[in-house]
N, C-alpha and C positions, 0 to 999 in steps of 0.2 A: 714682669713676672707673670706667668700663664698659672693659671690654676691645677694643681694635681688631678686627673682625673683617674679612676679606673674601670673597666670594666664589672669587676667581681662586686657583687651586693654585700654591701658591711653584714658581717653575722658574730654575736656577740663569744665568746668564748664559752666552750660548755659547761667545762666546770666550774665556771662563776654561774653560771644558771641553777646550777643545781645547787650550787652554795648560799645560792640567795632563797631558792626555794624551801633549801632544808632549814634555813636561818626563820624563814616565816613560820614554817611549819611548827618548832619547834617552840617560838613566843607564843602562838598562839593554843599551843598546847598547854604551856605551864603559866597564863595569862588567865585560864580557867572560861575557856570558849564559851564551854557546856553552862558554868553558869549565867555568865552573861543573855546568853541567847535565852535558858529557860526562866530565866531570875523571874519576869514581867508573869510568868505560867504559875508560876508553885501556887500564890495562893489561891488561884483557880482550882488547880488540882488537890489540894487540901479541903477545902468546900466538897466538892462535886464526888471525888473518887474517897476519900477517907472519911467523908462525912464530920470532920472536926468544925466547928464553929471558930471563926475567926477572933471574934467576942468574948 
């Protein structure tokens, strides 16, 4: 047996691209990105900008 060869470059189907993309998008939208990312920030910015004491 020879191996299959072919000229054309494998390229993935596009609308699984996008189906995969829109799938990401969407977890990490209702995953709560925004918190995550500023969670480490807030009590900085409670200190600094609101001037509340954390104490």
């Amino acid at each position: 047996m020879t191996p299959a060869t072919s000229t054309q470059p494998w390229r993935p189907n596009p609308s699984a691209t996008y189906t995969v993309l829109l799938v990401c998008f969407l977890a990490i939208l209702f995953e709560g990105y925004d918190v995550g990312v500023m969670g480490p920030y807030f009590p900085h910015l409670r200190k600094t900008v609101a001037g509340i004491s954390l104490r």
